[in-house]
C-alpha positions as CSV (number, residue, x, y, z in Angstrom):
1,X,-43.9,37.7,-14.5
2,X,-47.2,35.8,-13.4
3,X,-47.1,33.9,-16.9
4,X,-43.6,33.5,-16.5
5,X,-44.3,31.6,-13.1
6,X,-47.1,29.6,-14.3
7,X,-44.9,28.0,-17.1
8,X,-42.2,27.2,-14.6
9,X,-45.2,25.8,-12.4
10,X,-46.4,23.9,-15.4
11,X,-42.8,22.5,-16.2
12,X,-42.0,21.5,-12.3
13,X,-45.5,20.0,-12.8
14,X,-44.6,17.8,-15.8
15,X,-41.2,17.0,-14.4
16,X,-43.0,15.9,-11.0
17,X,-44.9,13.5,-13.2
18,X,-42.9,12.1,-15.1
19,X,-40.6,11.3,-12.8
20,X,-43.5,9.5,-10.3
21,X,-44.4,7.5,-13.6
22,X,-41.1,6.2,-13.8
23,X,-40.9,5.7,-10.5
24,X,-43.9,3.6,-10.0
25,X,-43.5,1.8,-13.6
26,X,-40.0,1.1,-12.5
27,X,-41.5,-0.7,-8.9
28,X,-43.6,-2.5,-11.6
29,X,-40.8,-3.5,-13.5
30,X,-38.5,-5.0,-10.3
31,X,-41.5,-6.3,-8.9
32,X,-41.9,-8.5,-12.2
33,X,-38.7,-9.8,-11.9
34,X,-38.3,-10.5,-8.6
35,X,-42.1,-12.4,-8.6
36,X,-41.8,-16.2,-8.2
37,X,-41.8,-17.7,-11.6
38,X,-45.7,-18.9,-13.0
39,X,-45.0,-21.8,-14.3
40,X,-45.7,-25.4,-14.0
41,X,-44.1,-28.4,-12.2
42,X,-42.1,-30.2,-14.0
43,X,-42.5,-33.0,-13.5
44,X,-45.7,-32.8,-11.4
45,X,-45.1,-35.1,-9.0
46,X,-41.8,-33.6,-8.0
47,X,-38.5,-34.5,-9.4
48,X,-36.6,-37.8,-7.7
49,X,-34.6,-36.8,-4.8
50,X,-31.4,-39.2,-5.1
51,X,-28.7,-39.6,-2.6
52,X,-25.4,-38.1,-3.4
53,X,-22.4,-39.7,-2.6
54,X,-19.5,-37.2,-0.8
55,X,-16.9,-35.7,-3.2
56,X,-13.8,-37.5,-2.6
57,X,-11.6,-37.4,1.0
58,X,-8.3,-35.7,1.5
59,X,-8.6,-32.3,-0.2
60,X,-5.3,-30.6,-1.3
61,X,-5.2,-28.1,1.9
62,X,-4.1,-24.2,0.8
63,X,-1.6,-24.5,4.5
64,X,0.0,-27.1,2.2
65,X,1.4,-24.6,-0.5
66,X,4.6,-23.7,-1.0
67,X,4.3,-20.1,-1.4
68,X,8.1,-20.0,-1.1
69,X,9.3,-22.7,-3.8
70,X,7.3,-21.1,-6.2
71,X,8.7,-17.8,-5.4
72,X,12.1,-19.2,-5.4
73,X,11.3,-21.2,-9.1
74,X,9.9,-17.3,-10.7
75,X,13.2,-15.5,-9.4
76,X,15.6,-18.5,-11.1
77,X,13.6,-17.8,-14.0
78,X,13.5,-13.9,-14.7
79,X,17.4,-14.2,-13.6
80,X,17.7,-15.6,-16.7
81,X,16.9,-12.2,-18.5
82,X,15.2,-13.6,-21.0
83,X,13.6,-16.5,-22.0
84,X,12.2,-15.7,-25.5
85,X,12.0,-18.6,-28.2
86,X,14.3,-17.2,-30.0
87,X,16.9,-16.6,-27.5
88,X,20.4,-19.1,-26.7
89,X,18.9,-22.6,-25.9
90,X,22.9,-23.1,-24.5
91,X,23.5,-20.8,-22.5
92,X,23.3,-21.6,-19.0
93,X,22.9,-18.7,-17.4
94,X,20.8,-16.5,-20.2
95,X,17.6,-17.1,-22.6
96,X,15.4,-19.8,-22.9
97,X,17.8,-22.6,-22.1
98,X,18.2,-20.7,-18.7
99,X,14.7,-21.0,-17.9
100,X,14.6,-24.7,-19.1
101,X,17.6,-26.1,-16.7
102,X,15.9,-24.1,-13.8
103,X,12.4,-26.1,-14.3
104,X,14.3,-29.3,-14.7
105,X,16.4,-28.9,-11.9
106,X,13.1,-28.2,-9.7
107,X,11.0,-31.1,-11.3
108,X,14.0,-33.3,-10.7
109,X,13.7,-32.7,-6.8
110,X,10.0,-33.2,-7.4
111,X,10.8,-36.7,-8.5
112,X,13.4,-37.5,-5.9
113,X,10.0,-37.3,-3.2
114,X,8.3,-39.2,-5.0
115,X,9.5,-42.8,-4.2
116,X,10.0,-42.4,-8.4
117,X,6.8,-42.4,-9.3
118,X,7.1,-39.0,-11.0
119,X,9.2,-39.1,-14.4
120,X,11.0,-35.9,-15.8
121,X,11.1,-36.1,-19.5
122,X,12.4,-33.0,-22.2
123,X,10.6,-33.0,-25.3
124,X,12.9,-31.6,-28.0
125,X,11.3,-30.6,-31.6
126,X,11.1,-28.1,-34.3
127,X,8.3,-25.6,-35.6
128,X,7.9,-22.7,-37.8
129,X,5.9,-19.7,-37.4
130,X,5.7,-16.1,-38.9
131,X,7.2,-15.1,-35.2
132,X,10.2,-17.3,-36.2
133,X,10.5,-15.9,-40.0
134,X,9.1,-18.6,-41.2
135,X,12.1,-21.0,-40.3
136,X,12.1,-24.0,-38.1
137,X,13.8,-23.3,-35.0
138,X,14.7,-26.1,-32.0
139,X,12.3,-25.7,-29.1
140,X,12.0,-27.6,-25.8
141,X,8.9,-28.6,-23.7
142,X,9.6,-29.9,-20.2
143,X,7.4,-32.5,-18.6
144,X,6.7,-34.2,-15.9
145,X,5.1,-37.7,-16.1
146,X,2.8,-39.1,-13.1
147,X,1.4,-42.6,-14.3
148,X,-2.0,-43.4,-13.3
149,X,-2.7,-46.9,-11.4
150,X,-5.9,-48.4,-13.2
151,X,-5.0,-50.5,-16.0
152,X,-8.4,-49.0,-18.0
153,X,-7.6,-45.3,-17.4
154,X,-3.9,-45.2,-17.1
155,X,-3.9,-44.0,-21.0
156,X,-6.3,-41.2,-20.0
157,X,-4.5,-38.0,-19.3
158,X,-5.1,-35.0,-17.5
159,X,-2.9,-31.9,-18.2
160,X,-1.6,-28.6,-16.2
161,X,0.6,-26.4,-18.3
162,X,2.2,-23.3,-17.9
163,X,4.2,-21.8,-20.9
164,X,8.1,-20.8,-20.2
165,X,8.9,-18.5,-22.7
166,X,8.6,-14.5,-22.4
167,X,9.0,-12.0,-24.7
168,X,10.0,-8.4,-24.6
169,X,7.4,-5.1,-26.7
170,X,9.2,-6.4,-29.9
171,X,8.6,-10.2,-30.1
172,X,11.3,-10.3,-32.3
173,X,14.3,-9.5,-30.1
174,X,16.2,-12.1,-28.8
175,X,18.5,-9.7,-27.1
176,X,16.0,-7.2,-25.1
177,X,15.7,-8.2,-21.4
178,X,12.3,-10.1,-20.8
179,X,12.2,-10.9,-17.0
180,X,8.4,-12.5,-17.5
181,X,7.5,-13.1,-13.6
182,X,3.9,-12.9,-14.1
183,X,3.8,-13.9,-17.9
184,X,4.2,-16.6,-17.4
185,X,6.5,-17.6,-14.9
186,X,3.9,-17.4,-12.7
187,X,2.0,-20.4,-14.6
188,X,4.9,-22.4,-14.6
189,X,5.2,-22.2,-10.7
190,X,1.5,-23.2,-10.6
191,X,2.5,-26.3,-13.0
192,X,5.2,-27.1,-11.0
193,X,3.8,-27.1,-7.7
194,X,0.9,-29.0,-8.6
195,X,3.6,-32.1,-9.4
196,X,5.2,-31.5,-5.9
197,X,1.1,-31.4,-4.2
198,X,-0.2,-34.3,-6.3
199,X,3.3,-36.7,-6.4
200,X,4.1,-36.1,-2.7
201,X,0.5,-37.4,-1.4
202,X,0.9,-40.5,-4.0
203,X,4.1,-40.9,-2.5
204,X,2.9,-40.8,1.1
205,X,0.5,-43.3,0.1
206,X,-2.4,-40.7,0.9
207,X,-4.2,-42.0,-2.7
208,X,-3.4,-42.6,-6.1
209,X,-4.4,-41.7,-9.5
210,X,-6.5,-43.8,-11.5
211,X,-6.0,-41.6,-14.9
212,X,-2.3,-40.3,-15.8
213,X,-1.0,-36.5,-14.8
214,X,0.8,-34.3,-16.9
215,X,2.8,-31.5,-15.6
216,X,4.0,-29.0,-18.2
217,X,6.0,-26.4,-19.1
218,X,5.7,-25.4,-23.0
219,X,7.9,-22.9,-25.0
220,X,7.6,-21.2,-27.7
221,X,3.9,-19.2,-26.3
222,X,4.6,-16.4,-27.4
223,X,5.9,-17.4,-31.0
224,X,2.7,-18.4,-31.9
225,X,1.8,-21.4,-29.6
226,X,4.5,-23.8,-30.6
227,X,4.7,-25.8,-27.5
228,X,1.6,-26.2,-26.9
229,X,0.4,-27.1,-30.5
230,X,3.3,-29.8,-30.5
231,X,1.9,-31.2,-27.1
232,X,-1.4,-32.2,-29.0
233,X,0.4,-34.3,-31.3
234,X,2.7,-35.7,-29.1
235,X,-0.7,-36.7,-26.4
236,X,-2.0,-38.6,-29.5
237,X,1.6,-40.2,-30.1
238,X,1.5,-41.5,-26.9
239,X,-1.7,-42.8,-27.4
240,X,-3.4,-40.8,-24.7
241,X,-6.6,-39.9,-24.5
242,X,-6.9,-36.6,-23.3
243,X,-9.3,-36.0,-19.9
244,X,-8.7,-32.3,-19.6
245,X,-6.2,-29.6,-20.1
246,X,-5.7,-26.8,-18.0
247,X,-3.9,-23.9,-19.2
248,X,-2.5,-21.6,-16.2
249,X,-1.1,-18.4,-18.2
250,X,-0.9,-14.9,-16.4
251,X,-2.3,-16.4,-12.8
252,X,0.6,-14.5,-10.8
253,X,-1.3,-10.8,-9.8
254,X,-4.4,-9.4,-8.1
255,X,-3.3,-5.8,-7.3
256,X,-6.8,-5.0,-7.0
257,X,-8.3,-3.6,-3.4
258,X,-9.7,-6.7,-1.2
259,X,-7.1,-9.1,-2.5
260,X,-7.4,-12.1,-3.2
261,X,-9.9,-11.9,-5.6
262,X,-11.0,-15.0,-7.4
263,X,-9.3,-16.3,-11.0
264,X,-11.0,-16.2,-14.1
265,X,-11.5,-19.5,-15.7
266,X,-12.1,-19.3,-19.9
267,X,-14.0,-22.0,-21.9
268,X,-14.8,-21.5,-25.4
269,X,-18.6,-23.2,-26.2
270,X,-17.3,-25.2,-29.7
271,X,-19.2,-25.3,-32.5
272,X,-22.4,-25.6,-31.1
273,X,-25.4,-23.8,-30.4
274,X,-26.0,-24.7,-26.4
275,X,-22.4,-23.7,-25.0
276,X,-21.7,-27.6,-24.4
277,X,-18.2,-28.4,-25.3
278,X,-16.1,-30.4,-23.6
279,X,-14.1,-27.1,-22.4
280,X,-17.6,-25.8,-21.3
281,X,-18.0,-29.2,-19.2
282,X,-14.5,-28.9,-18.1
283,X,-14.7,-25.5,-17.0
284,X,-18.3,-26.4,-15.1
285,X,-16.6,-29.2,-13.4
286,X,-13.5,-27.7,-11.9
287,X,-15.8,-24.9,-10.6
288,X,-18.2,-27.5,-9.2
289,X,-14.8,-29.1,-7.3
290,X,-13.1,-25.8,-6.4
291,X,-16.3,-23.7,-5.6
292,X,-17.8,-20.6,-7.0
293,X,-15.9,-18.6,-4.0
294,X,-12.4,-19.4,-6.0
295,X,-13.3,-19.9,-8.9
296,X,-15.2,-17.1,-12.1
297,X,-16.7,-19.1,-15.2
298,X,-16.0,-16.6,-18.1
299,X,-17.7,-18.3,-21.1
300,X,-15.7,-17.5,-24.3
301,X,-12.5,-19.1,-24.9
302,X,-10.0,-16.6,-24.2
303,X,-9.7,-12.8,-23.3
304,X,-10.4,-10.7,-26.2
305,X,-8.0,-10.5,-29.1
306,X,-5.8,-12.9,-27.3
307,X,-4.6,-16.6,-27.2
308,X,-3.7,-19.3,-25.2
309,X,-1.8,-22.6,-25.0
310,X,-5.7,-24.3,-24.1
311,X,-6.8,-23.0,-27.8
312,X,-5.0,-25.8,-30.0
313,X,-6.5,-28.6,-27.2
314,X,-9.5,-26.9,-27.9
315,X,-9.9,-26.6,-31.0
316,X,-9.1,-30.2,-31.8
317,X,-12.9,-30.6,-30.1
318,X,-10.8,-31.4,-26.1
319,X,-11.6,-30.0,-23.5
320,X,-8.9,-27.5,-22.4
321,X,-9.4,-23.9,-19.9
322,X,-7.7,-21.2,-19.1
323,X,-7.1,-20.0,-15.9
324,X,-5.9,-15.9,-15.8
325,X,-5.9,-13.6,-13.1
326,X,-8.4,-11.3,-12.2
327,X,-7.5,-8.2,-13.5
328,X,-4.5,-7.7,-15.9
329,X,-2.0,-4.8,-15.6
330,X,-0.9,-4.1,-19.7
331,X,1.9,-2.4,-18.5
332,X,3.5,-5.4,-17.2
333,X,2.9,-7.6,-20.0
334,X,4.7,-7.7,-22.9
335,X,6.7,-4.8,-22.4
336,X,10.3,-4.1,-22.7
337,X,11.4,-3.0,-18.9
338,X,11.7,0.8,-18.8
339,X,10.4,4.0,-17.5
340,X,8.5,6.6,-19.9
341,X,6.4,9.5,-17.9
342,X,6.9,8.3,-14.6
343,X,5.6,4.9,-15.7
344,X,6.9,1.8,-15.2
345,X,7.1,-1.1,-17.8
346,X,8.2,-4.4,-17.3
347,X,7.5,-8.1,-16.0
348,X,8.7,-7.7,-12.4
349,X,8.0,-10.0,-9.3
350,X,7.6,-7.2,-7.3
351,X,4.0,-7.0,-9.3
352,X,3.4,-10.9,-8.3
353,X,0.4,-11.3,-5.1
354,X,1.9,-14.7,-3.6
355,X,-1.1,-15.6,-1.3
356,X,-3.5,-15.4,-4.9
357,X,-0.8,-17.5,-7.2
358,X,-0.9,-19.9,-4.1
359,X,-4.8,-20.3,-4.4
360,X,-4.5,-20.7,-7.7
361,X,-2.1,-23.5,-7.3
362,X,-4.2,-25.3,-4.6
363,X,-7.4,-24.9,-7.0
364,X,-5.5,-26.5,-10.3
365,X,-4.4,-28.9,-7.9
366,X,-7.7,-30.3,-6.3
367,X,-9.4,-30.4,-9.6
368,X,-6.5,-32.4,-11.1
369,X,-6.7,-35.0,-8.1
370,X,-10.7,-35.3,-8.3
371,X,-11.0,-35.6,-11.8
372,X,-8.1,-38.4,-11.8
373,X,-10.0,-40.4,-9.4
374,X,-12.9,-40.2,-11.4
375,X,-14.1,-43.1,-13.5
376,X,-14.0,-42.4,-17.5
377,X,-17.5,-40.6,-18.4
378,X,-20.3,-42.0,-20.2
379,X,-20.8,-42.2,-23.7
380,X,-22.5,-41.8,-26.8
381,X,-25.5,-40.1,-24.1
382,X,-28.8,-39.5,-26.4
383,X,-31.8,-37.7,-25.6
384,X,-35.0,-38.9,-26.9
385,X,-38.6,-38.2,-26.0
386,X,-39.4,-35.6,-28.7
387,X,-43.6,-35.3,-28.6
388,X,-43.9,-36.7,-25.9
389,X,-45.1,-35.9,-22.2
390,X,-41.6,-37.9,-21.0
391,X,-37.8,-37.4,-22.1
392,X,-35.5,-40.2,-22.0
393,X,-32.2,-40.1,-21.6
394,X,-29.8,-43.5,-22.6
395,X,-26.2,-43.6,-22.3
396,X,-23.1,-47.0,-22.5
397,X,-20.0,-47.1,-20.3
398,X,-17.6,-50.2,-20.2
399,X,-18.1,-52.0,-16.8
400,X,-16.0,-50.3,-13.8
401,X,-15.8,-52.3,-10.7
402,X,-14.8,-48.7,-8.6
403,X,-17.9,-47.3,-10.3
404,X,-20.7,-46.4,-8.1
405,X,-23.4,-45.1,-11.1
406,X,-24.6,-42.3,-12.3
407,X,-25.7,-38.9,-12.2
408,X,-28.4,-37.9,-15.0
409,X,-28.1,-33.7,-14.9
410,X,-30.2,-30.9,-15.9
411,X,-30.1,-26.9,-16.3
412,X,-32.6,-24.4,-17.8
413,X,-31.4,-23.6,-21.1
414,X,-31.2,-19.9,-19.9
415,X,-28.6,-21.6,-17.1
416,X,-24.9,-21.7,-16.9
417,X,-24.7,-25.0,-14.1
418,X,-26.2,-28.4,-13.9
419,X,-27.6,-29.6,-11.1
420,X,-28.6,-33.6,-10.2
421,X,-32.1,-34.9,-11.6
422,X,-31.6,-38.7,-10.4
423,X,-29.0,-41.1,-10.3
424,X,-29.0,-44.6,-12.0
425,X,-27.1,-47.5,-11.0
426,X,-25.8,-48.9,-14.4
427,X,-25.8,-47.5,-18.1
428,X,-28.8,-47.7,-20.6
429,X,-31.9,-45.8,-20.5
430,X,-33.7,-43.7,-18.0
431,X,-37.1,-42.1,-18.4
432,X,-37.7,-38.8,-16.7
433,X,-41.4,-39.0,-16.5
434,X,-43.6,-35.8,-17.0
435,X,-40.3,-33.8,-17.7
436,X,-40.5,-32.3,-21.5
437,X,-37.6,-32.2,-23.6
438,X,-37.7,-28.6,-25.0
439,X,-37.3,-26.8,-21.4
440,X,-34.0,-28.0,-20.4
441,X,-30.3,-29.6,-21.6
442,X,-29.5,-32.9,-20.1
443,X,-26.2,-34.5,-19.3
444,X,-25.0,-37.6,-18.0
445,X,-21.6,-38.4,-15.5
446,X,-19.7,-40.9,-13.5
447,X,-19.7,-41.4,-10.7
448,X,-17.0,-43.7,-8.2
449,X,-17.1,-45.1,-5.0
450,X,-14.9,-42.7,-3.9
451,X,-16.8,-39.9,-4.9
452,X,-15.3,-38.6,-7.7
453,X,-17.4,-37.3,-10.6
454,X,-16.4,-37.6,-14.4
455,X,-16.9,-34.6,-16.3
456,X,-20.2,-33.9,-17.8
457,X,-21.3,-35.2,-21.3
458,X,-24.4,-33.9,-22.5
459,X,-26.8,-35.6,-24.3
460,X,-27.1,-35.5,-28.1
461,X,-30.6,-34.6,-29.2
462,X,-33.2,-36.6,-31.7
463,X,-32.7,-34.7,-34.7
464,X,-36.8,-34.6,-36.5
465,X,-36.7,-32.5,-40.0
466,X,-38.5,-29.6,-40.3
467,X,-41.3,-30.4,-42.9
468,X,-41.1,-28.1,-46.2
469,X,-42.8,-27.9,-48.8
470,X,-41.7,-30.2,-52.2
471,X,-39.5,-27.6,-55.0
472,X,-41.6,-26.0,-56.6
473,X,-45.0,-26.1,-54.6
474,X,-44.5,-22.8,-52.8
């Protein structure tokens, strides 16, 4: 019994140990990374401290949604049963021709407000997909046109879609009921209220657009992204040049505890190695504008296994995001309407949380109104300095008489956001003395009068080769 003891001593012993080992390595450990970071200025003397203009006046207010129009727009739509691609495109009161007239008919008292600045305009076309057997099939996108005032930037565009279409569990069936509240009537309402926010203030003469807005609702989503992939073509028909595309696709829900939570905005980081696309940018800018409170950077293009009417923008190298609600419910997506084991399937309103969708509205909003004030970015921004104690950073933009300057930007490498190194009065070359450029990314914006910022383009680096050794001599 007395050895018996001594072992269980010895083990309570060890344990004891052990566990104040890991205890006080693990106080180590925390201590380490809390400790203030060893190393040194950069630049030395401080970097410049510039004065930065206000972002621009007369925010879109959240009292000024219209909780109840886009409520009214969803329930039009699932009444028409279904609204999948391959459903009646003639029938007025059933499939996706039902969900086409309603949209119209609310864009069309949109434009009535809007002393007619704000032109309606259905976009009919064909397209083929495995989802419609491999035949071309008629589709329909509806938009809503709202030209931008400055002769230099009127032929840039700025883009807020939602898609129209739903689709039942089998994407196949044209006859299964496919109410589609959430997916995605909800973005549609988003779309659509953004043209009533952002033509009704024009209207009002509270402020005009300098770039061009583009209000949309795409079909065929959920057939393989039909609409959408139409849209880029018809953008370059136009001759636009595309400022930013924001994709509003499942934004109706947040049936999470401490609702409303905030959306989840997607950017893919392109093809490159240092997450700088112009999604990326686009993403980092409308969270800069709506806040960090409203707004959750997720940085990979889309949810996994999944697709969005942002990806074909995207992957034609423009920058296009995707705004989706916090936490998605499977059960209400993409699902036949029915009850199996006491569970509920189905696309119902009843699931939609009006105050979130309303936030979410008032965030697309805002960004669209401060980035269409903005002045066109910079270009063909280079970064040079390579070896030496100073980077420079150069950069052209056509002359812009509303153009205040602009803002030269860094971020750690290790860092998702830029913040303001200095600002420069007019294009061409700034050195950022004592400030090396292997530590940090560099970017370059506009900036207007009126406070609006362009979005971000980073700077290109100096590409130096590697040396090697000659074939042969290794």
């Amino acid at each position: 019994m007395a050895k018996r003891k001594n072992k269980l001593g010895g083990k309570f012993f060890k344990t004891a140990l052990l566990a104040a080992l890991v205890l006080a390595f693990g106080g180590i450990a925390a201590e380490a990374q809390t400790a203030k970071p060893r190393d040194p200025a950069e630049p030395a003397q401080g970097k410049p401290q510039p004065k930065s203009l206000p972002r621009p006046a007369g925010r879109v207010a959240r009292t000024t949604v219209d909780e109840k129009s886009m409520r009214a727009l969803i329930a039009k739509l699932v009444a028409c049963g279904t609204r999948l691609t391959l459903s009646s495109w003639t029938d007025a009161k059933r499939g996706a021709g039902c969900g086409r007239d309603a949209i119209v008919a609310r864009l069309n008292e949109i434009a009535k407000d809007s002393n007619g600045k704000l032109q309606v305009v259905v976009d009919k076309f064909e397209s083929t997909s495995a989802r419609t057997s491999d035949k071309a099939i008629p589709l329909e996108n509806v938009y809503a046109i709202l030209p931008g005032s400055d002769p230099k930037l009127a032929k840039t565009i700025f883009i807020v879609s939602g898609h129209f279409d739903s689709r039942p569990s089998n994407v196949m069936d044209p006859e299964a009921d496919a109410p589609g509240a959430d997916d995605d009537g909800s973005g549609v309402a988003v779309s659509v209220e953004c043209a009533r926010l952002l033509s009704k203030a024009g209207a009002n003469g509270r402020g005009t657009y300098r770039a061009t807005i583009l209000f949309v609702a795409v079909s065929g989503e959920e057939q393989g992204l039909l609409g959408s992939t139409h849209l880029v073509d018809w953008v370059k028909q136009q001759g636009y040049t595309m400022g930013g595309m924001l994709d509003d696709d499942i934004v109706g829900a947040d049936p999470a505890a401490g609702a409303p939570h905030r959306v989840r905005l997607f950017s893919g980081n392109g093809e490159i190695d240092d997450a700088d696309s112009p999604s990326r940018e686009l993403a980092r800018a409308v969270e800069e504008i709506d806040g960090r409170s409203a707004i959750r950077l997720i940085f990979r293009v889309d949810r996994y296994g999944r697709g969005g009417d942002h990806y074909p923008f995207y992957k034609a190298g423009l920058p296009a995001v995707r705004f989706t609600e916090p936490l998605e419910d499977y059960n209400h997506q993409h699902q036949t309407p029915r009850t199996e084991n006491g569970i509920e399937y189905g696309d119902f309103e009843k699931y939609l949380n009006f105050t979130f969708m309303g936030d979410v509205a008032r965030d697309n909003a805002e960004a669209l109104r401060q980035l269409a004030l903005a002045p066109a970015p910079p270009t063909s921004a280079r970064l040079t300095g390579a070896v030496t104690p100073h980077a420079k950073v150069s950069w052209a933009a056509e002359e812009d008489a509303e153009r205040a300057g602009f803002e030269i930007l860094w971020r750690e490498t290790s860092e998702p956001r830029w913040t303001v190194y200095d600002f420069a009065a007019s294009p061409g070359e700034t050195v950022l003395k004592g400030v090396s450029t292997d530590n940090h990314f560099f970017a370059v914006r506009s900036v207007g009068k009126n406070g609006a910022r362009s979005i971000a383009v980073p700077t290109e680096m100096e590409r130096r080769p590697t040396p090697q050794p000659a074939p042969g001599k290794q």
